[in-house]
Structure formats: structure tokens, C-alpha cells
C-alpha positions as CSV (number, residue, x, y, z in Angstrom):
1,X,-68.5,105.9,-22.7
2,X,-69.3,106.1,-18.8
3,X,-69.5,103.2,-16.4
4,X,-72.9,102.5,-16.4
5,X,-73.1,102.6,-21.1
6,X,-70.0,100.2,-20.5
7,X,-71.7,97.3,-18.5
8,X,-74.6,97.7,-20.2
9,X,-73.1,97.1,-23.4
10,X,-70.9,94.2,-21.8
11,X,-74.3,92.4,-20.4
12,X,-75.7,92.9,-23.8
13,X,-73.4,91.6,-25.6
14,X,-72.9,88.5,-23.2
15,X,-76.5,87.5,-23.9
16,X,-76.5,87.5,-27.2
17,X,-73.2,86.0,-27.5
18,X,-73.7,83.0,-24.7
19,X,-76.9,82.1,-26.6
20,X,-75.6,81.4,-30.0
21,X,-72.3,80.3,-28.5
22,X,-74.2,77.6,-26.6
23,X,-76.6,76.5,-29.6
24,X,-72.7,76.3,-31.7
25,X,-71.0,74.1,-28.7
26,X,-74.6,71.7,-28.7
27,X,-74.4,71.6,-32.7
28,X,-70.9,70.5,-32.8
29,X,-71.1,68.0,-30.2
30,X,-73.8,66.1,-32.4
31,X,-72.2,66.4,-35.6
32,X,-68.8,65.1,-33.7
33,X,-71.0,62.3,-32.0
34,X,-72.5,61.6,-36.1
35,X,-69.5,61.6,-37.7
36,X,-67.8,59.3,-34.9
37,X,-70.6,56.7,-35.2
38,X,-70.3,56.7,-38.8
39,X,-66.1,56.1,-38.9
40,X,-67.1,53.3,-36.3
41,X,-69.6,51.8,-39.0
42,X,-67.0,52.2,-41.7
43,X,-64.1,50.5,-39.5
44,X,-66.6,47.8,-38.4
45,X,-67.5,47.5,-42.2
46,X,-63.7,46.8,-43.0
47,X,-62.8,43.8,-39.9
48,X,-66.2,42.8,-41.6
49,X,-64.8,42.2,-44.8
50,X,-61.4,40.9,-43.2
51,X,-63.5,38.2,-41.1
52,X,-65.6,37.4,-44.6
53,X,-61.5,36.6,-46.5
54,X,-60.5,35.2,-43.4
55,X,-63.1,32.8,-44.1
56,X,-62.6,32.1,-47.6
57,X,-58.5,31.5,-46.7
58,X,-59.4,28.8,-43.9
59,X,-57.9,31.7,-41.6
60,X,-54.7,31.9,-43.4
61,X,-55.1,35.5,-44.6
62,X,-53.1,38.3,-43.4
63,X,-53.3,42.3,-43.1
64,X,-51.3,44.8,-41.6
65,X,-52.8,46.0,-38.3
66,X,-55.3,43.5,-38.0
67,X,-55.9,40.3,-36.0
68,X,-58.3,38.1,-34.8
69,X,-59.2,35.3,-32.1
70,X,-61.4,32.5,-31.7
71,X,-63.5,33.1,-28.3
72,X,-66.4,30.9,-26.9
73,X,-68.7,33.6,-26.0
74,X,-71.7,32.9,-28.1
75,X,-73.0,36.5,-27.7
76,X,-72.4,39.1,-30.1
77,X,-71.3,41.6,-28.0
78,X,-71.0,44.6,-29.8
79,X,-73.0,46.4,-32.5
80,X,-69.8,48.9,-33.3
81,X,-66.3,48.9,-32.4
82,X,-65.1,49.0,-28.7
83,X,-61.5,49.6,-27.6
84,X,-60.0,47.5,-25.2
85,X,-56.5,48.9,-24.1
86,X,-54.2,49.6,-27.8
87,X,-56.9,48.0,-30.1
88,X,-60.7,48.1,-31.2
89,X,-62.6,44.7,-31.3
90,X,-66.2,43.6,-32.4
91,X,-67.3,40.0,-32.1
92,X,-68.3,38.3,-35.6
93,X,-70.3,35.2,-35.0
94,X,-70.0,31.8,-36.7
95,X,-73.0,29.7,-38.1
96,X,-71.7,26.6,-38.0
97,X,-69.2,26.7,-35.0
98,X,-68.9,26.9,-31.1
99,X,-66.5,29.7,-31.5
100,X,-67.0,33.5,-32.6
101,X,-64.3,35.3,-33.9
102,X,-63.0,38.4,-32.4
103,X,-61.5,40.7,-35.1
104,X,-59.6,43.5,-33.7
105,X,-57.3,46.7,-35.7
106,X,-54.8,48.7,-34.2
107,X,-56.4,51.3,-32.0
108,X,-54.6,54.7,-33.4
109,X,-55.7,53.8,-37.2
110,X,-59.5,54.8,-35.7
111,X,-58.5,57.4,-33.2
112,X,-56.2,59.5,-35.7
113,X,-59.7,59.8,-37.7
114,X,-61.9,60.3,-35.3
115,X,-59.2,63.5,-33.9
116,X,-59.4,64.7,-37.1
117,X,-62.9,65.2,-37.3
118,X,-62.8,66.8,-33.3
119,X,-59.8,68.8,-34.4
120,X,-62.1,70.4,-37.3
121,X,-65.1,70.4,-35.2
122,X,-62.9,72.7,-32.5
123,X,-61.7,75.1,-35.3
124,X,-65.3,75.5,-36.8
125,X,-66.7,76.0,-33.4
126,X,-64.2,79.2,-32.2
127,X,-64.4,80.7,-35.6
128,X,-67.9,80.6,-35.8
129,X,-68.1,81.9,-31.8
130,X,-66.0,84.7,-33.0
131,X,-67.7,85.5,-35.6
132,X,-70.9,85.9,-33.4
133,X,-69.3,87.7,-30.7
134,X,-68.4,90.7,-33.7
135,X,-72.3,90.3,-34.3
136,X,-73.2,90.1,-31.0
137,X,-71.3,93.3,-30.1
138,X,-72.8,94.7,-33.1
139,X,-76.3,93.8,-32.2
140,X,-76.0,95.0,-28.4
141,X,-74.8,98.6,-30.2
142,X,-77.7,99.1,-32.4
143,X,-80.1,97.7,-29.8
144,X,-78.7,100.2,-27.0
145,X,-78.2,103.6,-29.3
146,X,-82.3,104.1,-28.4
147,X,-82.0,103.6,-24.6
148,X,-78.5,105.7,-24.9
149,X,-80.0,108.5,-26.8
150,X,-83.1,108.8,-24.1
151,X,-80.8,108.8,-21.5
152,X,-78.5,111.1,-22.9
153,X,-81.2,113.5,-23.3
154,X,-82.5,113.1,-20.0
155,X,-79.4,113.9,-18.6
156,X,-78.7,117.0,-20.5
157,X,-82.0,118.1,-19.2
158,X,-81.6,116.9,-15.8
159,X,-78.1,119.3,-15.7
160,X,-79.7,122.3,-17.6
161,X,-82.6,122.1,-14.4
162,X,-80.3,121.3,-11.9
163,X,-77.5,124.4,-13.0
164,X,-81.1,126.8,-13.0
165,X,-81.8,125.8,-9.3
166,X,-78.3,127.0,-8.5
167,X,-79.1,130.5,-8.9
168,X,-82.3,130.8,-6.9
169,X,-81.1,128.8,-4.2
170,X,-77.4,130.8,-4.0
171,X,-80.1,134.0,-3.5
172,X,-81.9,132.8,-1.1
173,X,-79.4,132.1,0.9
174,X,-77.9,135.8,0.6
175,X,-80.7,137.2,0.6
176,X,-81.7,135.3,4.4
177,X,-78.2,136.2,5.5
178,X,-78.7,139.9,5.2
179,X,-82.2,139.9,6.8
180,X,-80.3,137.5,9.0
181,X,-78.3,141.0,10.0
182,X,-80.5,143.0,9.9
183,X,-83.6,141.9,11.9
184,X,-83.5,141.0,15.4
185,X,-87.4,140.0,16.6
186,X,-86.3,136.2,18.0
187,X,-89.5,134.9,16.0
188,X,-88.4,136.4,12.9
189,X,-85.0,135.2,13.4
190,X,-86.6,131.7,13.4
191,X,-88.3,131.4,10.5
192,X,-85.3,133.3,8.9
193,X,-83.2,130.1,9.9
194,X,-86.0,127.3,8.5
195,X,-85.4,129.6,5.3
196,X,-81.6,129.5,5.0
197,X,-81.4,125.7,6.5
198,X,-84.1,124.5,3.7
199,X,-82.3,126.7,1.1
200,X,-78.6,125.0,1.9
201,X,-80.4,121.7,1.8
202,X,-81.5,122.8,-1.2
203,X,-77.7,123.9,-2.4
204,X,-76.7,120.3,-1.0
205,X,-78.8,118.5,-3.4
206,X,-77.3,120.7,-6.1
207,X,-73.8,119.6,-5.5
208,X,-74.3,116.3,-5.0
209,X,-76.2,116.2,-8.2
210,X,-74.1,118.0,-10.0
211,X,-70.9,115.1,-9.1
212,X,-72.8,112.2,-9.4
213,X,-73.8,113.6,-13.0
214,X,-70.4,114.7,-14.3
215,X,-69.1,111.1,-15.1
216,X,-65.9,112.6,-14.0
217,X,-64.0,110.2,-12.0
218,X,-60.6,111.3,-12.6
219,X,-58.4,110.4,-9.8
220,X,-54.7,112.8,-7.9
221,X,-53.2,112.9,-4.7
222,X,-55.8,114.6,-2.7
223,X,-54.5,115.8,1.1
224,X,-57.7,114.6,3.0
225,X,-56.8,117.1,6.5
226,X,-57.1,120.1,4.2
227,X,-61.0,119.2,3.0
228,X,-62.0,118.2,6.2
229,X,-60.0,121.4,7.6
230,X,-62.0,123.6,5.5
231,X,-65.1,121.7,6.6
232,X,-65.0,122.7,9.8
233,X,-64.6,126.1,9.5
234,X,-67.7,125.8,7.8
235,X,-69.6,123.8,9.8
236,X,-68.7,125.9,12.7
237,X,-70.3,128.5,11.2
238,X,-74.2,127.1,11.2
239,X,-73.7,124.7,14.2
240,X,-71.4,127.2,16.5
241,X,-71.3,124.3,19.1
242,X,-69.9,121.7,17.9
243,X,-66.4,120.0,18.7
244,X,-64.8,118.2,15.5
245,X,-60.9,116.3,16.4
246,X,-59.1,115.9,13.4
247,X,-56.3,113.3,14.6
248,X,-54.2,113.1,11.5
249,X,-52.8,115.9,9.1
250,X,-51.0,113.4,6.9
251,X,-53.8,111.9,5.1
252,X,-52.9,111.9,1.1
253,X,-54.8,109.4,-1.0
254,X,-55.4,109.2,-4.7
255,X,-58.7,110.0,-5.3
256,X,-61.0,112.2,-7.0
257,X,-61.2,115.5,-5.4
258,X,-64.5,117.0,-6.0
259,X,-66.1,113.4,-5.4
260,X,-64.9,112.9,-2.2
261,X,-65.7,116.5,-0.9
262,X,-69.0,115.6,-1.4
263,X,-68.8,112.6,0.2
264,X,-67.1,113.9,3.3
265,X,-70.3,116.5,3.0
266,X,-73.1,114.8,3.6
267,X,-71.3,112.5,6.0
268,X,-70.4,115.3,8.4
269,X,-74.2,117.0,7.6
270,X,-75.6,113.9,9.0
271,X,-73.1,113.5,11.7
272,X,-74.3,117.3,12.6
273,X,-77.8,117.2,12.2
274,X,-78.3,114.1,13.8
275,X,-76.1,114.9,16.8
276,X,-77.5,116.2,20.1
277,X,-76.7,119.8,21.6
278,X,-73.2,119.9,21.9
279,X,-72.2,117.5,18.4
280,X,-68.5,115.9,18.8
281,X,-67.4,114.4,15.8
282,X,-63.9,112.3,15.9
283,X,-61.9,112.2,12.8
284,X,-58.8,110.0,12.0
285,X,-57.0,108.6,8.8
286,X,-55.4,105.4,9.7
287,X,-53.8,102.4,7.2
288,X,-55.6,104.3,4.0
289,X,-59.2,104.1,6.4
290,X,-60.6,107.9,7.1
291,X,-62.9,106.8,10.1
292,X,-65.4,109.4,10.8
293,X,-67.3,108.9,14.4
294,X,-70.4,111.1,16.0
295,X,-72.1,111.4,19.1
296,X,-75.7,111.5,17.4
297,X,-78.8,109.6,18.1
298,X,-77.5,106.5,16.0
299,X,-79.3,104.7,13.2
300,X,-81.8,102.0,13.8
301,X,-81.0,100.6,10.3
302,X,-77.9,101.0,9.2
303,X,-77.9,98.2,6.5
304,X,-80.5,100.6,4.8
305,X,-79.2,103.7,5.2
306,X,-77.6,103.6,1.9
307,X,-81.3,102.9,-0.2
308,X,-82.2,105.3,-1.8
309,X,-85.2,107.1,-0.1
310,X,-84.7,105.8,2.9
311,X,-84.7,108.2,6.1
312,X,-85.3,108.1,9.9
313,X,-86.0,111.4,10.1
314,X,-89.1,113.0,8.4
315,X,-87.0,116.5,7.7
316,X,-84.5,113.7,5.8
317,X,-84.9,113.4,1.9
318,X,-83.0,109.9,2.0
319,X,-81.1,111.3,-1.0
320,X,-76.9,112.2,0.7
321,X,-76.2,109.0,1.8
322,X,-76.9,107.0,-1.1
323,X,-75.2,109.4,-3.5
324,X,-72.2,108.6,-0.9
325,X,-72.4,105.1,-1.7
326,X,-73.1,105.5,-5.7
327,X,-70.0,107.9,-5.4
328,X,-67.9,105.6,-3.3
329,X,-68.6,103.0,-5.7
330,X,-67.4,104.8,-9.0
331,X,-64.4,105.5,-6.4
332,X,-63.5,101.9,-5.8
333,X,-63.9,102.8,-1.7
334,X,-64.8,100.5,0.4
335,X,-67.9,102.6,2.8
336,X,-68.6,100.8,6.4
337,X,-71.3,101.7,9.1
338,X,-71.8,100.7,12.3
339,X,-74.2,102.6,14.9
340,X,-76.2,102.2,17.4
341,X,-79.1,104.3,19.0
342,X,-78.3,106.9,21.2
343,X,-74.7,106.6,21.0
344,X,-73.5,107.8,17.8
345,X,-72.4,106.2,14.5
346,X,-68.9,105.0,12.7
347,X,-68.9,105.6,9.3
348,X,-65.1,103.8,7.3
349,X,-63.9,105.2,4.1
350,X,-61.2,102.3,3.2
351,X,-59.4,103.7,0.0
């Protein structure tokens, strides 16, 4: 199960777990607050009947963990029980006397029932919460298997079309290359170029396709100098001008190696294509942080330059740069930009 199957199925299962496990908590709390009120009415019952044989003794009766007090408040103060300090009083009036008596039991003979009752309240509550977070896990399954069976099919279709551009694409560009040789009219040569620049675009889109839908984010030591080595041999090839530094040959990092060729990729195609006459592109690896830094026009936006779509340039598809970030995401990088117009752009990979 990828990334993306794994949240879903977390969220999912969240909702339908934090709904019932809310409509359990509210349940419980109003059969505790019942069941409280009514061992109040049954203790207030009992120092009833111990005021009543109080009565009938001329106040001479005794029991263990009760007492009482004569008090001038003519008020009855208290419907139920109420503890003051280590006991629980209630206020009894008297018909034919000044005085009301104040009956009052020993506070823990209330309190040890009414923890009882939490106490099984408690237990009821997280068995019943994990029993609905088995259902809920089981409900989120069943509801996703649709929406992962469409998806699963649209992307085994997606990779069957993107594998057939491959080959039409990878002859193009050979074919442009040896008419590339062979012809020399200037004009010719020109459209021969839009041909084989429109056909690597073309390859580009393949590869970066093809990563983001592999799933395959398995991470080794990867020696950084040696990608972006290989790079610019490469780029040197379709932009003869340009001048790439690479500060740093010790630049290992754990990452995923095919992921982070791609990234590099459409970083240094922008950086290229973007960049005026003579492109200079700094490179460095310091503190785990590969900072890659152009001489192009700069970015007006750079906040949207990830957003999918989005381009400044109407020969840009909007597409490299937010595979970059989707990629540096499944990657746990940190990506930064800073730019500014006519002066270049900054672009920090912080592994």
C-alpha cells in the first residue's frame, strides 16, 4: 500500500471512528451524571430515614458514619447531598422548631460508589471505542476498495500510455540527430532543433512520469557530484555555452537515486532554459543542503512555481517543477526558492 492508499485509509478511518467515539464519550457521560444523581437520591433517602429515628429516639439514636447538627438556617438548602470537606450534608427541616437539622455521612461511603460506577463507565467506554475502531477500519476498507480499484486501473493505463510514448519520442530524437548531420541549410537546421527540443521535452515528461508513478521510494547512499557530474556533460551538449561550478565532490546522502536524478533534471532544465546567452549555474553541497543558483531571468512568483500548471513562460508546460516538489515530498526534502527578476534564482534541497 503506497503513501497516498495509506492516508486515505488513515483519514477514513478517523472519521468514522471520531464520530461514534464522540457519540460513546457523550452517552457515558449522561449515564455517569444518571446514575450519580440517583446514588445521591438513595444516600439522601438513608440520612432521611436516620433524621425520621432520630426523631422517634428524642435524638438519642446512633449509627456508624453518621451525624447530625441542629443549625438556625430556616432554608432547606439542598435538594441532594452536598460535600463539604470529608462529609456529605442535606438540611432536614423541623415543623415545629426554630432549628433544622443537618444530617451528614461520611464522605468516602458515597464517593467509593459513585467511582465505581465511573470506573465501569471508563471500561465500557474504551472497549466499546475499540470495538468501533476494528469497525471503523473495516468500514473505511470496504468503502475505499471502489476508489482503489479505479485508481489502480487508471494507473496501469496511465503507465501502459506513458511506456508507448517512449518509443516514438526516443525516434524522433534519433532520427533529428542524423538529419541533424546530415543537412546543413541554416533554416532547416532550425526547425530540425524546434524538433529535437520539443521531442526531449517530450522524453522529460516521460521520465518524470514514469518516477512519480513507480511508488518506489526506496532510499541508499547516493554520491550527489557524480549525478550532477553526468549532468553536465549532458547539458553541455544541447546548451554548448554554458558554465556549471560544482564546488563540492563529497556530497553522499541517503536518498533515492532515480528520484533525485529527476529532480536535479528539471531543476538544471529550468536553470538552462531560463538563463540568458552565456547560462552560469553555481552548485554546492553544504551541511546536507545541495544549493543550486542560476543567472536566469528570475521568477516573478516563486510561491507558485510549484502549482501545478503554473508557468511564466508560454513554451513552459508547468508540469517539472511540481513533480519536483511531489517527489521531494515522498523524499522527506525540505525544497526552498528564492529569485528575483533578472538576476537568477536559488533553489535549496535540505536532505
Amino acid at each position: 500500500m503506497n503513501k497516498y492508499k495509506k492516508k486515505a485509509l488513515l483519514k477514513f478511518t478517523l472519521i468514522y471512528f471520531l464520530s461514534t467515539s464522540i457519540f460513546i464519550i457523550v452517552l457515558g457521560y449522561l449515564y455517569f451524571s444518571q446514575q450519580k444523581n440517583l446514588i445521591l437520591q438513595k444516600y439522601a433517602l438513608r440520612m432521611h430515614h436516620y433524621v425520621i429515628t432520630l426523631k422517634q429516639t428524642n435524638f438519642k439514636y446512633k449509627q456508624d458514619n453518621y451525624s447530625y447538627k441542629l443549625i438556625d438556617d430556616m432554608k432547606v438548602k439542598y435538594q441532594l447531598p452536598i460535600k463539604e470537606n470529608d462529609l456529605y450534608v442535606k438540611v432536614f427541616p423541623q415543623l415545629k422548631s426554630e432549628k433544622n437539622i443537618q444530617a451528614s455521612i461520611s464522605s468516602w461511603l458515597i464517593d467509593d460508589d459513585i467511582s465505581s460506577i465511573k470506573n465501569l463507565v471508563i471500561k465500557w467506554q474504551i472497549t466499546l471505542n475499540l470495538l468501533f475502531l476494528i469497525i471503523s477500519f473495516i468500514l473505511a476498507k470496504i468503502s475505499l476498495k471502489p476508489m482503489e480499484d479505479t485508481i489502480s486501473h487508471l494507473d496501469r493505463f496511465i503507465k501502459d500510455l506513458i511506456h508507448d510514448l517512449n518509443t516514438p519520442a526516443t525516434s524522433i530524437l534519433l532520427n533529428a540527430k542524423m538529419l541533424d548531420n546530415e543537412i546543413k541549410e541554416e533554416k532547416v537546421l532550425k526547425k530540425i532543433n524546434r524538433i529535437k527540443h520539443s521531442a526531449q521535452n517530450i522524453a522529460s515528461l516521460y521520465e518524470n512520469l514514469d518516477v512519480f508513478l513507480s511508488n518506489n521510494t526506496k532510499k541508499t547512499k547516493v554520491n550527489l557530484y557524480s549525478i550532477l557530474n553526468q549532468k553536465e556533460d549532458e547539458y553541455k551538449i544541447i546548451y554548448p555555452n554554458i558554465e556549471m561550478n560544482i564546488e563540492n565532490k563529497e556530497m553522499l546522502v541517503n536518498t533515492n537515486e532515480k528520484a533525485i536524478r529527476r529532480i536535479i533534471d528539471n531543476i538544471l532544465s529550468n536553470s538552462c532554459k531560463y538563463s540568458s546567452e552565456k547560462p552560469k549555474i553555481d552548485i554546492r553541497f553544504k551541511q546536507n543542503k545541495l544549493i543550486i543558483k542560476d543567472n536566469g531571468k528570475g521568477i516573478k512568483f516563486p510561491k507558485k512555481v510549484f502549482e501545478r500548471s503554473y508557468t511564466e513562460n508560454e513554451h513552459g508546460h508547468g508540469i517539472g517543477m511540481h513533480i519536483v516538489y511531489k517527489l521531494a515530498m515522498e523524499l522527506d526534502l525540505d525544497i526552498k526558492i528564492t529569485s528575483k527578476e533578472k538576476e537568477g534564482t536559488i533553489i535549496e534541497l535540505v536532505f
